[in-house]
N, C-alpha and C positions, 0 to 999 in steps of 0.2 A: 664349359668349352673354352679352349685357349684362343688369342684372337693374335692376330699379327699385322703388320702393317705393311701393306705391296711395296712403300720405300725401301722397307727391310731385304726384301727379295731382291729389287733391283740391285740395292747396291753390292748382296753377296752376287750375284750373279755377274757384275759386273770385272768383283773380284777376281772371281772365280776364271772367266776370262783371259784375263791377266796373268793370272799366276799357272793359268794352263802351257800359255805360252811360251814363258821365260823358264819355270821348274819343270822339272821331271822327275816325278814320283821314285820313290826309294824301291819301288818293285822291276819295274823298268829300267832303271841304274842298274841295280844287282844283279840285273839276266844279262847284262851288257858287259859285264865284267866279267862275270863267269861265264862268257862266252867268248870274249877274249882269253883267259885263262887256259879255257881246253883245245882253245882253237890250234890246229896244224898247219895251215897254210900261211907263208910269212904276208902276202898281201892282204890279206884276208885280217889276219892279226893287226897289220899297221893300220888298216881301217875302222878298223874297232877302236884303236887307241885314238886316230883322230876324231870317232863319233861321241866320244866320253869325253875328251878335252871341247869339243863344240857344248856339250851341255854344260861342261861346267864354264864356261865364259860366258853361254845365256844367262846363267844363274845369276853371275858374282856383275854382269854387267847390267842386268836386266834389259837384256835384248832377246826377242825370238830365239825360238832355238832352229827354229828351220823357216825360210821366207814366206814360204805356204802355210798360211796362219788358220787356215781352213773355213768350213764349214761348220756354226753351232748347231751341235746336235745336245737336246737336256733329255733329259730322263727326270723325270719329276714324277718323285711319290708323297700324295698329299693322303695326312688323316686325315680321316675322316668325322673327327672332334676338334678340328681345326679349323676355325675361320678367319679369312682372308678379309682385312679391309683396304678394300682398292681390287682392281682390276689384276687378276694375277699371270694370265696372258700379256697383256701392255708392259707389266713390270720386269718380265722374262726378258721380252723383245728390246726393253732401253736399257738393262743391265746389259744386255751383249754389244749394242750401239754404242754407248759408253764406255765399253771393254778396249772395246775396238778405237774407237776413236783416241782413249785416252793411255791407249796404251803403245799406241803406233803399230797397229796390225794391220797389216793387210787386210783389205775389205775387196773378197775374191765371186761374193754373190749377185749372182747378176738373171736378169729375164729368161726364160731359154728360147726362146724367138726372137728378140732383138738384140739380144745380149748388152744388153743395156746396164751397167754396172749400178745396184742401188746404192752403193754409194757409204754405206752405212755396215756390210753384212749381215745385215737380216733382208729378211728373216730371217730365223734359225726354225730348227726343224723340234720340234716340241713333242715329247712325249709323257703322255699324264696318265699315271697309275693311281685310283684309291684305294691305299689302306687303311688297317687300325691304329689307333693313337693317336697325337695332338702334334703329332712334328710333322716339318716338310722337309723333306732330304731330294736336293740337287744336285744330281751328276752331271756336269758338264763332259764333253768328248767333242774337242773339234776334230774333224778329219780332213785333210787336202787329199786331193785327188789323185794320186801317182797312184795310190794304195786302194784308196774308193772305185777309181776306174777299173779295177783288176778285181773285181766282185763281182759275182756271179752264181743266178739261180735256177733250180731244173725240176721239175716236176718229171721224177721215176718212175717206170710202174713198179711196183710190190716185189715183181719179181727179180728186179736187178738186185735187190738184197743191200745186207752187209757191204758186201764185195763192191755190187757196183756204186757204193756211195764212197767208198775210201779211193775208187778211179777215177771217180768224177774229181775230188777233191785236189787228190793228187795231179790230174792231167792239168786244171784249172790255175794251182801253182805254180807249176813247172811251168806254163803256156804266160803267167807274168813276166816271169825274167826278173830283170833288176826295177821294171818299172814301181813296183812299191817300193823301194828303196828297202829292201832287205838289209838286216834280219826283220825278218816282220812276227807278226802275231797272227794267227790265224783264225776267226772265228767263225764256228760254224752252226746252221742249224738245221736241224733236224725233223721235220714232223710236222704239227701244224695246218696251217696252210697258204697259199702262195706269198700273204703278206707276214704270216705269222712268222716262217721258218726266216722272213729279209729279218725282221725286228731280232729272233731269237737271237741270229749269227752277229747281231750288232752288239745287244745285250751280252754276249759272253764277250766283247771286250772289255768290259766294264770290273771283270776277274782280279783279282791281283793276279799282274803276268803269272803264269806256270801253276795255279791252282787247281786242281782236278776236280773231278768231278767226283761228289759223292755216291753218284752211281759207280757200282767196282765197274759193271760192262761197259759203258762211257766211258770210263778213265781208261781203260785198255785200249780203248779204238782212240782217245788223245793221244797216248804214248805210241800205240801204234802207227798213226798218219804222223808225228814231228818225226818217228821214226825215218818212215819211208820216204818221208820229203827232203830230210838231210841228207839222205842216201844218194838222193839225185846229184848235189856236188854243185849246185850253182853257187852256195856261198853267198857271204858279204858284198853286198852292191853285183853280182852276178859274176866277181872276179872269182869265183870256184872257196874250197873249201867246205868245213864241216857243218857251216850254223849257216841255213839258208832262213831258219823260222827258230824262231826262242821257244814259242810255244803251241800250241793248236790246243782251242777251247770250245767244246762243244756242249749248247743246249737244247734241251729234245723237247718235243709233245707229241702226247697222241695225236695222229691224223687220220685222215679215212682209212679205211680196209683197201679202197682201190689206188690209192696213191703215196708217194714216196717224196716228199719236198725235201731240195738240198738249198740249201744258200751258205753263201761264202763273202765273208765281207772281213776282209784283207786292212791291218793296222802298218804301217810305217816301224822303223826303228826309235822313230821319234813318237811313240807311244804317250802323245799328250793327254790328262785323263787327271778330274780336281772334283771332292764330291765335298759339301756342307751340308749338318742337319742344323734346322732353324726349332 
Protein backbone atom coordinates (compact mmCIF):
# COMPACT_ATOMS: atom_id res chain seq x y z
CA UNK A 1 0.00 0.00 0.00
CA UNK A 2 1.35 3.44 -1.13
CA UNK A 3 1.21 6.07 1.67
CA UNK A 4 1.10 9.91 0.98
CA UNK A 5 1.38 12.73 3.07
CA UNK A 6 -1.94 15.28 3.47
CA UNK A 7 1.07 18.15 3.08
CA UNK A 8 1.40 16.71 -0.26
CA UNK A 9 -2.36 17.39 -1.04
CA UNK A 10 -2.64 20.52 0.37
CA UNK A 11 0.03 22.11 -1.43
CA UNK A 12 -1.06 20.54 -4.97
CA UNK A 13 -4.50 21.66 -4.14
CA UNK A 14 -3.35 24.94 -3.32
CA UNK A 15 -1.83 24.88 -6.69
CA UNK A 16 -4.17 23.77 -8.29
CA UNK A 17 -6.11 26.95 -7.14
CA UNK A 18 -3.96 29.09 -8.56
CA UNK A 19 -3.22 28.06 -11.63
CA UNK A 20 -7.10 27.54 -12.25
CA UNK A 21 -7.28 30.99 -11.99
CA UNK A 22 -4.82 32.73 -13.93
CA UNK A 23 -4.66 29.63 -17.03
CA UNK A 24 -7.02 28.35 -19.20
CA UNK A 25 -6.80 24.97 -20.42
CA UNK A 26 -5.86 24.30 -24.07
CA UNK A 27 -9.33 22.76 -24.54
CA UNK A 28 -11.30 25.85 -23.63
CA UNK A 29 -8.60 28.15 -25.65
CA UNK A 30 -9.29 26.12 -28.71
CA UNK A 31 -13.27 26.19 -28.63
CA UNK A 32 -12.77 30.03 -28.26
CA UNK A 33 -10.92 30.31 -31.16
CA UNK A 34 -12.79 28.21 -33.30
CA UNK A 35 -15.53 29.91 -32.48
CA UNK A 36 -14.27 33.08 -33.34
CA UNK A 37 -13.19 31.77 -36.58
CA UNK A 38 -16.76 30.62 -37.66
CA UNK A 39 -18.35 33.20 -36.14
CA UNK A 40 -20.73 35.67 -38.60
CA UNK A 41 -21.65 38.32 -36.55
CA UNK A 42 -19.07 41.32 -36.46
CA UNK A 43 -19.84 42.04 -32.49
CA UNK A 44 -19.98 38.77 -31.59
CA UNK A 45 -16.51 38.29 -33.34
CA UNK A 46 -14.91 41.34 -31.74
CA UNK A 47 -15.89 39.79 -28.32
CA UNK A 48 -14.34 36.67 -28.76
CA UNK A 49 -11.26 38.47 -29.84
CA UNK A 50 -11.47 40.52 -26.62
CA UNK A 51 -12.28 37.14 -24.42
CA UNK A 52 -8.83 35.35 -25.82
CA UNK A 53 -6.67 38.57 -25.32
CA UNK A 54 -8.27 38.84 -21.41
CA UNK A 55 -6.90 35.19 -21.14
CA UNK A 56 -3.90 35.71 -22.40
CA UNK A 57 -2.81 38.71 -20.16
CA UNK A 58 -4.13 36.49 -17.12
CA UNK A 59 -1.80 34.03 -18.24
CA UNK A 60 1.50 36.20 -19.13
CA UNK A 61 0.44 38.51 -15.94
CA UNK A 62 -0.66 36.01 -13.57
CA UNK A 63 -3.75 37.62 -12.75
CA UNK A 64 -7.38 36.15 -12.67
CA UNK A 65 -8.76 35.76 -15.72
CA UNK A 66 -12.38 36.94 -14.65
CA UNK A 67 -12.97 38.93 -10.98
CA UNK A 68 -15.23 36.08 -9.78
CA UNK A 69 -12.68 33.77 -8.66
CA UNK A 70 -15.65 31.49 -7.62
CA UNK A 71 -16.74 28.70 -5.67
CA UNK A 72 -14.09 25.40 -4.83
CA UNK A 73 -15.66 22.69 -6.16
CA UNK A 74 -12.93 19.15 -6.05
CA UNK A 75 -13.87 16.13 -7.26
CA UNK A 76 -11.57 13.81 -5.52
CA UNK A 77 -10.86 10.05 -6.52
CA UNK A 78 -9.06 8.28 -3.88
CA UNK A 79 -7.59 4.47 -4.38
CA UNK A 80 -8.38 2.56 -2.55
CA UNK A 81 -4.56 1.11 -1.89
CA UNK A 82 -3.76 4.43 -0.93
CA UNK A 83 -3.22 5.70 2.31
CA UNK A 84 -3.46 9.05 3.50
CA UNK A 85 -1.20 10.36 6.45
CA UNK A 86 -2.92 13.37 7.75
CA UNK A 87 -6.23 14.41 7.58
CA UNK A 88 -7.37 14.58 3.89
CA UNK A 89 -10.48 16.68 4.40
CA UNK A 90 -8.34 19.54 6.34
CA UNK A 91 -5.77 19.31 3.70
CA UNK A 92 -8.34 19.92 0.78
CA UNK A 93 -9.82 22.83 2.78
CA UNK A 94 -6.10 24.71 3.47
CA UNK A 95 -4.85 24.14 0.04
CA UNK A 96 -7.90 26.26 -1.32
CA UNK A 97 -7.35 28.81 1.89
CA UNK A 98 -3.99 29.15 0.63
CA UNK A 99 -4.83 29.30 -2.98
CA UNK A 100 -6.86 31.91 -2.22
CA UNK A 101 -5.13 33.80 0.04
CA UNK A 102 -1.95 33.50 -1.83
CA UNK A 103 -2.86 34.02 -4.80
CA UNK A 104 -4.94 37.25 -4.57
CA UNK A 105 -8.46 35.68 -5.26
CA UNK A 106 -11.29 36.69 -4.35
CA UNK A 107 -12.82 34.93 -1.38
CA UNK A 108 -16.81 35.11 -2.53
CA UNK A 109 -18.11 32.31 0.19
CA UNK A 110 -20.06 33.46 2.68
CA UNK A 111 -23.15 32.09 5.45
CA UNK A 112 -26.36 31.97 3.57
CA UNK A 113 -28.32 33.64 6.57
CA UNK A 114 -26.11 36.14 7.57
CA UNK A 115 -23.96 36.46 4.62
CA UNK A 116 -21.26 36.79 6.66
CA UNK A 117 -18.11 36.46 4.38
CA UNK A 118 -15.78 33.57 5.76
CA UNK A 119 -13.17 35.18 4.90
CA UNK A 120 -10.98 32.66 3.52
CA UNK A 121 -13.36 30.75 0.56
CA UNK A 122 -14.02 27.77 2.19
CA UNK A 123 -15.30 25.89 2.44
CA UNK A 124 -15.26 24.37 -0.74
CA UNK A 125 -17.69 21.95 -1.80
CA UNK A 126 -15.89 18.30 -1.81
CA UNK A 127 -16.59 15.43 -3.66
CA UNK A 128 -14.94 11.93 -2.72
CA UNK A 129 -15.03 8.89 -5.06
CA UNK A 130 -13.27 5.39 -4.10
CA UNK A 131 -11.59 3.76 -6.63
CA UNK A 132 -8.85 1.14 -7.67
CA UNK A 133 -5.25 1.80 -7.56
CA UNK A 134 -2.77 3.70 -5.18
CA UNK A 135 -3.30 7.35 -6.81
CA UNK A 136 -5.26 10.28 -5.84
CA UNK A 137 -6.44 12.32 -8.80
CA UNK A 138 -7.86 15.95 -8.05
CA UNK A 139 -10.06 17.83 -10.13
CA UNK A 140 -10.38 21.19 -9.19
CA UNK A 141 -13.65 23.39 -10.87
CA UNK A 142 -14.27 26.78 -9.34
CA UNK A 143 -17.46 28.14 -10.64
CA UNK A 144 -18.83 31.95 -10.00
CA UNK A 145 -22.16 32.50 -9.93
CA UNK A 146 -23.46 34.31 -13.25
CA UNK A 147 -23.29 30.72 -14.65
CA UNK A 148 -24.03 28.64 -11.36
CA UNK A 149 -27.19 30.86 -10.71
CA UNK A 150 -28.66 29.89 -14.21
CA UNK A 151 -28.77 26.10 -13.28
CA UNK A 152 -31.47 24.31 -12.95
CA UNK A 153 -33.24 20.92 -11.99
CA UNK A 154 -36.76 19.03 -12.84
CA UNK A 155 -37.95 15.97 -12.09
CA UNK A 156 -40.21 14.75 -15.44
CA UNK A 157 -42.45 12.27 -15.57
CA UNK A 158 -41.38 9.24 -18.07
CA UNK A 159 -43.74 10.47 -20.32
CA UNK A 160 -42.39 13.96 -21.39
CA UNK A 161 -39.61 11.72 -23.19
CA UNK A 162 -36.86 12.59 -25.31
CA UNK A 163 -38.58 15.51 -26.41
CA UNK A 164 -39.56 16.96 -23.42
CA UNK A 165 -36.06 16.87 -21.91
CA UNK A 166 -34.33 18.68 -25.02
CA UNK A 167 -37.31 21.63 -24.00
CA UNK A 168 -36.63 21.71 -20.78
CA UNK A 169 -33.04 22.25 -21.68
CA UNK A 170 -33.40 24.45 -24.31
CA UNK A 171 -36.19 26.88 -22.62
CA UNK A 172 -33.75 26.85 -19.34
CA UNK A 173 -30.86 28.37 -21.71
CA UNK A 174 -32.46 30.58 -23.77
CA UNK A 175 -34.48 31.85 -20.31
CA UNK A 176 -30.27 32.70 -18.96
CA UNK A 177 -29.55 35.26 -21.40
CA UNK A 178 -26.18 36.69 -21.14
CA UNK A 179 -26.33 36.21 -17.49
CA UNK A 180 -23.65 33.24 -17.69
CA UNK A 181 -21.61 35.16 -19.61
CA UNK A 182 -21.79 33.21 -22.90
CA UNK A 183 -20.45 31.29 -24.92
CA UNK A 184 -20.82 28.88 -22.18
CA UNK A 185 -20.60 25.10 -21.73
CA UNK A 186 -23.56 23.32 -21.01
CA UNK A 187 -23.75 20.26 -18.70
CA UNK A 188 -26.38 18.10 -18.31
CA UNK A 189 -27.66 15.23 -16.45
CA UNK A 190 -29.70 12.75 -17.00
CA UNK A 191 -31.17 10.04 -14.84
CA UNK A 192 -30.36 9.34 -11.52
CA UNK A 193 -31.95 10.88 -8.91
CA UNK A 194 -32.66 14.24 -7.60
CA UNK A 195 -29.03 14.82 -6.25
CA UNK A 196 -27.62 12.34 -8.61
CA UNK A 197 -28.74 13.91 -12.00
CA UNK A 198 -27.34 18.04 -9.96
CA UNK A 199 -23.78 15.95 -9.39
CA UNK A 200 -23.93 14.21 -13.04
CA UNK A 201 -24.55 17.75 -14.94
CA UNK A 202 -21.57 19.00 -12.93
CA UNK A 203 -19.34 16.08 -13.53
CA UNK A 204 -19.75 16.47 -17.39
CA UNK A 205 -17.97 19.62 -17.14
CA UNK A 206 -15.19 18.16 -16.13
CA UNK A 207 -15.05 16.78 -20.16
CA UNK A 208 -12.43 18.20 -22.23
CA UNK A 209 -14.84 21.03 -23.81
CA UNK A 210 -16.56 19.37 -27.05
CA UNK A 211 -15.86 15.62 -26.11
CA UNK A 212 -18.93 13.49 -26.78
CA UNK A 213 -20.29 10.94 -25.46
CA UNK A 214 -19.35 7.45 -26.14
CA UNK A 215 -22.74 6.57 -26.08
CA UNK A 216 -23.80 7.15 -30.27
CA UNK A 217 -27.57 8.10 -28.64
CA UNK A 218 -25.96 10.63 -26.10
CA UNK A 219 -23.79 12.07 -28.55
CA UNK A 220 -26.65 12.87 -31.01
CA UNK A 221 -28.89 14.49 -28.35
CA UNK A 222 -25.32 16.66 -27.42
CA UNK A 223 -25.09 17.74 -31.03
CA UNK A 224 -28.65 17.91 -31.24
CA UNK A 225 -29.41 20.54 -28.14
CA UNK A 226 -25.69 22.93 -29.10
CA UNK A 227 -27.62 22.54 -32.23
CA UNK A 228 -30.90 24.03 -31.44
CA UNK A 229 -29.48 26.23 -28.82
CA UNK A 230 -27.29 28.17 -31.35
CA UNK A 231 -30.08 28.37 -33.44
CA UNK A 232 -31.73 30.66 -30.91
CA UNK A 233 -29.17 33.60 -31.98
CA UNK A 234 -28.42 35.02 -28.55
CA UNK A 235 -24.79 34.83 -29.25
CA UNK A 236 -21.58 36.11 -27.47
CA UNK A 237 -22.54 37.91 -24.09
CA UNK A 238 -26.34 37.94 -25.69
CA UNK A 239 -25.21 40.46 -28.44
CA UNK A 240 -26.76 37.82 -31.06
CA UNK A 241 -24.89 35.52 -33.36
CA UNK A 242 -23.92 32.05 -33.95
CA UNK A 243 -22.06 30.52 -30.68
CA UNK A 244 -24.30 31.09 -27.86
CA UNK A 245 -22.74 27.51 -26.08
CA UNK A 246 -19.34 25.89 -27.45
CA UNK A 247 -20.56 22.76 -26.28
CA UNK A 248 -23.55 20.69 -24.42
CA UNK A 249 -22.20 17.68 -22.38
CA UNK A 250 -24.39 15.21 -21.26
CA UNK A 251 -24.16 12.26 -18.37
CA UNK A 252 -26.88 9.73 -17.83
CA UNK A 253 -27.88 6.87 -15.18
CA UNK A 254 -30.42 4.76 -14.83
CA UNK A 255 -33.40 6.07 -12.77
CA UNK A 256 -36.66 5.02 -11.63
CA UNK A 257 -39.28 3.67 -14.12
CA UNK A 258 -41.58 6.48 -12.69
CA UNK A 259 -39.27 9.47 -13.13
CA UNK A 260 -37.23 11.55 -15.47
CA UNK A 261 -34.41 13.88 -13.70
CA UNK A 262 -32.96 16.79 -15.63
CA UNK A 263 -30.33 19.00 -14.29
CA UNK A 264 -28.55 21.74 -15.87
CA UNK A 265 -25.45 23.31 -14.46
CA UNK A 266 -24.26 25.99 -16.74
CA UNK A 267 -20.13 26.87 -17.13
CA UNK A 268 -18.98 30.50 -18.03
CA UNK A 269 -16.65 31.17 -21.15
CA UNK A 270 -14.12 31.45 -18.66
CA UNK A 271 -14.30 27.57 -18.30
CA UNK A 272 -11.73 27.33 -15.39
CA UNK A 273 -10.93 23.54 -14.84
CA UNK A 274 -7.00 22.03 -13.37
CA UNK A 275 -6.86 18.23 -12.40
CA UNK A 276 -3.51 16.42 -10.64
CA UNK A 277 -2.70 12.73 -10.14
CA UNK A 278 -0.74 12.31 -6.93
Amino acid sequence: MREIDSNEIRQAVRDLAIAAAYDLEPDILDALVAARDRETGELAGNILDLLLTNADIASRERIPVCQDTGTGILFLELGQDLHILGDLYEAVQEGVRLGYEEGYLRKSVCDPLTRINTGTNTPAVVHLELVAGDRLTIRFLPKGCGSENMSSLVMLPPAAGTEGMVRYVIEKVVAAGPNPCPPMIVGVGLGGSFEMAALLAKKALLRPVGEISARPDVAALEERLLREINAQGQGVHGFGGITTALAVQMEVFPCHIASLPVAINIQCHAHRHKEIVL
